[in-house]
C-alpha positions as CSV (number, residue, x, y, z in Angstrom):
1,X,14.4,-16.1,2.0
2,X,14.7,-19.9,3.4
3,X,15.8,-22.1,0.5
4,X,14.9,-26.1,0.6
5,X,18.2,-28.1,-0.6
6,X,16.8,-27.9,-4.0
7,X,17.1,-24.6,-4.5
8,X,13.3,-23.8,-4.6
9,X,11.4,-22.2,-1.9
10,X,10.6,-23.9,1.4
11,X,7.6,-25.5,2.0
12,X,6.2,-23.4,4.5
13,X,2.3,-23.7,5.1
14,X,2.9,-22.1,8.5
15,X,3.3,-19.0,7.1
16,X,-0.7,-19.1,6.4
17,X,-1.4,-20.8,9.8
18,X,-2.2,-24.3,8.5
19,X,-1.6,-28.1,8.2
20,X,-0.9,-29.7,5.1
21,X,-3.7,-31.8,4.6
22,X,-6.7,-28.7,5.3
23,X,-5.6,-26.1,2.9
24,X,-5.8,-22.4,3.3
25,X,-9.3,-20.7,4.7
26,X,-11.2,-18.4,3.5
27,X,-9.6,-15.8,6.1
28,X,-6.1,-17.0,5.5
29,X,-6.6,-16.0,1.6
30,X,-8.6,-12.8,2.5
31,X,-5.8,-11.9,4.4
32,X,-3.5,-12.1,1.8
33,X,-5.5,-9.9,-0.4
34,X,-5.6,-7.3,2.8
35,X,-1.8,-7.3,2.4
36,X,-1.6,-6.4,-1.0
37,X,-3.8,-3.7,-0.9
38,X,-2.3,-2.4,2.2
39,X,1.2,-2.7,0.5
40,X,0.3,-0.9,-2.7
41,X,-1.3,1.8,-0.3
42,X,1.5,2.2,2.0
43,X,4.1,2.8,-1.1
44,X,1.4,4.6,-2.7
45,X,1.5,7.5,0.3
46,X,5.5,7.2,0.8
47,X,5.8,7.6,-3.1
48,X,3.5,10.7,-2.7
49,X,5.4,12.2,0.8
50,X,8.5,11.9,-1.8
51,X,7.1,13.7,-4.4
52,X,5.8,16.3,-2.4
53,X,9.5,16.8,-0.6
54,X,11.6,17.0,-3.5
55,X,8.7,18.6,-5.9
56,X,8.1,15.6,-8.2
57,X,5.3,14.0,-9.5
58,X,6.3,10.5,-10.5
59,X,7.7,8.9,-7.2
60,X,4.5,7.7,-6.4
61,X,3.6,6.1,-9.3
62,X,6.6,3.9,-9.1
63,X,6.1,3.7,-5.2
64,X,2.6,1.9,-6.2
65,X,4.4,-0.7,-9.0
66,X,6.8,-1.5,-6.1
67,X,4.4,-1.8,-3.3
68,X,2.3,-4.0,-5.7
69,X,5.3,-6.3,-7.3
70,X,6.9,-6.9,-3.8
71,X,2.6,-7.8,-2.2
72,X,2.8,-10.3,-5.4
73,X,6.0,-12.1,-4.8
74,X,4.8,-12.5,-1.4
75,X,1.2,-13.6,-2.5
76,X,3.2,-16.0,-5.2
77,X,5.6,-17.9,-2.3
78,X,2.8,-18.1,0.2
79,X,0.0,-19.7,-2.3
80,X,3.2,-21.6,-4.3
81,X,4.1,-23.5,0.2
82,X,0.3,-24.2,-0.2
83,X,0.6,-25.9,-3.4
84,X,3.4,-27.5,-3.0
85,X,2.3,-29.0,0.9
86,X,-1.2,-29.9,-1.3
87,X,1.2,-32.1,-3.9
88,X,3.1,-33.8,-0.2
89,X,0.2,-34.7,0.7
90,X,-1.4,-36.4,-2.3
91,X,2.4,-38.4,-3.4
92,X,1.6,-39.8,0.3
93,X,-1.6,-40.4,0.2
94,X,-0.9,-42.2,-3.2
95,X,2.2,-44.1,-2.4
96,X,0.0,-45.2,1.3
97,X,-2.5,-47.0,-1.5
98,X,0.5,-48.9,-3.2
């Protein structure tokens, strides 16, 4: 993961296809809900291939927690770039009035 020389996450609106000053669209944050449901889903059915090749029955279970804790960390650094390019913009548009 790119790291800023702060240590925190890089401020990357790019990653959702947009500028700092327009904010995410309503496709943009639809997508991101497509990608969580598609991960849970994916580890769901790989969980559940598991189980049915080494004759369990809880692999799938914790295939879903994984799929869906790895989509939200995702979900978290994309929206957390938006917020913090929304903050950039405002301390310039703030210090431009001084």
């Amino acid at each position: 993961f790119a790291r800023n020389g702060h240590g925190g996450a890089r401020n990357d609106t790019a990653a959702l296809g947009m500028t700092a000053k327009e904010g995410p669209s309503a496709n943009e944050l639809a997508g991101l809900g497509f990608q969580f449901v598609v991960a849970i889903l994916l580890f769901l059915w790989l969980g559940d291939k598991l189980d049915k090749r080494f004759g369990t029955h809880w692999i799938a279970i914790v295939g879903m927690f994984v799929g869906a804790s790895l989509s939200f960390y995702s979900m978290y650094r994309k929206l957390m770039a938006v917020q913090a390019a929304d903050d950039a913009a405002r301390k310039a548009k703030r210090e431009e009035r001084i």
